[in-house]
C-alpha positions as CSV (number, residue, x, y, z in Angstrom):
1,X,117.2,95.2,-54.9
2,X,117.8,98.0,-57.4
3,X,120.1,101.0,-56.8
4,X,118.4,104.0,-56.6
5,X,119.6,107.9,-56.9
6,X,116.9,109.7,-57.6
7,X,113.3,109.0,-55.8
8,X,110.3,110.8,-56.9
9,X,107.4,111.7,-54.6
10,X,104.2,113.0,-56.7
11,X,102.0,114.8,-53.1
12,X,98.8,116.3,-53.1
13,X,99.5,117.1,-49.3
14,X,97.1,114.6,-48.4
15,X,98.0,112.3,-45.0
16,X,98.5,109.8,-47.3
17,X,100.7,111.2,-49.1
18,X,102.5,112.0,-46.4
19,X,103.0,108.7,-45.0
20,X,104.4,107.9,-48.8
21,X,106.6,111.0,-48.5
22,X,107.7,108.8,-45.3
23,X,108.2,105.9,-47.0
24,X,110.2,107.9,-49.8
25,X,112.9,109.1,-47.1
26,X,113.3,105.9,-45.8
27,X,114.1,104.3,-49.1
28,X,116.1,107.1,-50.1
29,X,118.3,107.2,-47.0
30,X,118.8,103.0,-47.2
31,X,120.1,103.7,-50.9
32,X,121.9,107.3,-50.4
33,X,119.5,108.7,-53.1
34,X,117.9,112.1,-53.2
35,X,113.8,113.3,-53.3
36,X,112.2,114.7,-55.3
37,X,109.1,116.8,-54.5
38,X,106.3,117.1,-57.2
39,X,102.8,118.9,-56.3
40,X,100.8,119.5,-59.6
41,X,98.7,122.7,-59.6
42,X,95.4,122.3,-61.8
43,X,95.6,123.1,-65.9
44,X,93.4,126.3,-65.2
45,X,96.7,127.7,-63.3
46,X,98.4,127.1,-66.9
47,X,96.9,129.9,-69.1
48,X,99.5,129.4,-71.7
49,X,98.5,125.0,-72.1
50,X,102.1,124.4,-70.4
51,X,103.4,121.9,-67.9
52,X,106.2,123.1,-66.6
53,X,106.9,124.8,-63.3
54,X,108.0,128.2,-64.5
55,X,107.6,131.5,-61.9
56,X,104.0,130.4,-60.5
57,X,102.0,134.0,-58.5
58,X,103.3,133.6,-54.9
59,X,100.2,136.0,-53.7
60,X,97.9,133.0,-54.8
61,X,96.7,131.2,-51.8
62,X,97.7,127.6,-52.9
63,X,101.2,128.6,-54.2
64,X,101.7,129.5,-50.5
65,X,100.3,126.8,-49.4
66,X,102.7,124.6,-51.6
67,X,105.7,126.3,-50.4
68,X,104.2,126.0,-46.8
69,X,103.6,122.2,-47.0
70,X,107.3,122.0,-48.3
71,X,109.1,123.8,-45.5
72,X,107.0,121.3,-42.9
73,X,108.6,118.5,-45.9
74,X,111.9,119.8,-46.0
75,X,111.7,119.7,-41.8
76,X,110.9,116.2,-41.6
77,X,113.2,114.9,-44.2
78,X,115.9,116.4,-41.9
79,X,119.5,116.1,-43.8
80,X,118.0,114.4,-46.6
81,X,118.9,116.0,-50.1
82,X,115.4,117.0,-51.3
83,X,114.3,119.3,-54.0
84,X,110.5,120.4,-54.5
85,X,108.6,121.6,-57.2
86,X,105.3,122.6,-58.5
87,X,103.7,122.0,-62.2
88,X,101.3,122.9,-63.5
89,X,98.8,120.7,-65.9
90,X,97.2,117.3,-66.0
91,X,98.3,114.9,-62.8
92,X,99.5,112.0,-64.5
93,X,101.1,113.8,-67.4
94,X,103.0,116.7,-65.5
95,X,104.6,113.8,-62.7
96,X,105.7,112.0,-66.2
97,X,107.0,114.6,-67.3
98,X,108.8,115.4,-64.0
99,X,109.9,112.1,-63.9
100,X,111.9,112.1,-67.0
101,X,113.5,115.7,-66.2
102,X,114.4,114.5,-62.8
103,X,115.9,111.1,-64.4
104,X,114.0,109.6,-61.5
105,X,114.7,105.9,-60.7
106,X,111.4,105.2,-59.1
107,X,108.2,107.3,-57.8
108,X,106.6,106.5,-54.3
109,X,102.7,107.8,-54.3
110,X,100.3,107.2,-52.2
111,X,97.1,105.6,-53.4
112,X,93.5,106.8,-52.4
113,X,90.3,105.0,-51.7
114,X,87.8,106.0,-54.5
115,X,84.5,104.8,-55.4
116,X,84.0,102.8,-58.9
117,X,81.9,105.7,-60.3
118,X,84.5,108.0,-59.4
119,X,87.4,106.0,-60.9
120,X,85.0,105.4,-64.3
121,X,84.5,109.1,-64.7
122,X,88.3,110.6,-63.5
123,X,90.0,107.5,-63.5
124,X,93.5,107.2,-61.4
125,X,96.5,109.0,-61.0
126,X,98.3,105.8,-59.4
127,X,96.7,104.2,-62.2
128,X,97.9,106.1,-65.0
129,X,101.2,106.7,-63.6
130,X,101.2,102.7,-63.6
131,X,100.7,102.0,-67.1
132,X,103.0,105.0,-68.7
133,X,105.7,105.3,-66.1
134,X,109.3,104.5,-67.2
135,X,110.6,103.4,-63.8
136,X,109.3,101.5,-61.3
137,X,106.8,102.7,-59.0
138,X,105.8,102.0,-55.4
139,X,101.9,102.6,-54.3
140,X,101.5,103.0,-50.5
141,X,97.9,101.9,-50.2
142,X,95.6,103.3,-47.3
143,X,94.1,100.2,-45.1
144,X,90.1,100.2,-45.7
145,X,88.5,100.8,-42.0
146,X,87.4,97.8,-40.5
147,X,84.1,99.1,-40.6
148,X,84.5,98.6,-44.4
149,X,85.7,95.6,-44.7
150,X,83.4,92.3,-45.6
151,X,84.1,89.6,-42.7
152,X,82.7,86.3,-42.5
153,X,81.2,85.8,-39.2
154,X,83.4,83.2,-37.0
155,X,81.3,80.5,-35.1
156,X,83.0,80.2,-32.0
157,X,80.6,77.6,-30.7
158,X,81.7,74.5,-32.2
């Protein structure tokens, strides 16, 4: 297994992401790396076409949020050295970007269920990150409910 310093955790403070964020401490306390914390804001929060995560409005309801969802982060993550910030711009992008300011030696996401007209018209972030990302990556992927799932019926009669 590879050494890793620097562990990159692109959240949309979805549950799960959180349970990736999990997964991302646990890695980074086996290897004595650090976190990094990425949230990307949408590009209409970048009036100037930027990326970066210069002074973002505090008074706007989901900066607060972002800086509430990382206090509850920095919490679980305990003694953990973890760092958090927010970008603005295009998902796959920004985390790139992020990725190669941070020197980040691989990025733990979480993947979510979509449906195929979704992922033709918007495509994937795990996706995208997957093709153009210069270190490896790690996709936590949600179990599909039972319910879900196609089963062959089991004949328990013979």
């Amino acid at each position: 297994m590879s050494s890793y310093d620097v562990i990159l955790h692109p959240t949309d403070f979805s549950e799960d992401s959180d349970l990736a964020f999990q997964l991302a401490c646990s890695i980074a306390r086996d290897q004595f790396a650090s976190v990094v914390v990425v949230h990307v804001l949408p590009p209409e929060f970048c009036p100037d076409g930027q990326s970066n995560d210069v002074a973002l409005d505090t008074d706007l309801p989901m900066v607060r949020d972002c800086h509430d969802n990382f206090c509850r982060m920095k919490a679980q993550a305990g003694d953990l050295p973890i760092s958090f910030r927010i970008v603005r711009g295009y998902s796959v992008g920004a985390i790139l970007n992020v990725a190669h300011e941070e020197n980040a030696d691989l990025m733990v996401i979480a993947s979510h269920q979509h449906t195929r007209f979704h992922l033709q018209v918007h495509g994937s972030v795990a996706e995208g990150l997957l093709r153009q990302s210069h270190c490896p990556l790690m996709v936590l992927r949600h179990p599909v409910p039972n319910i879900a799932r196609r089963t062959l019926p089991i004949d328990t009669t013979k």
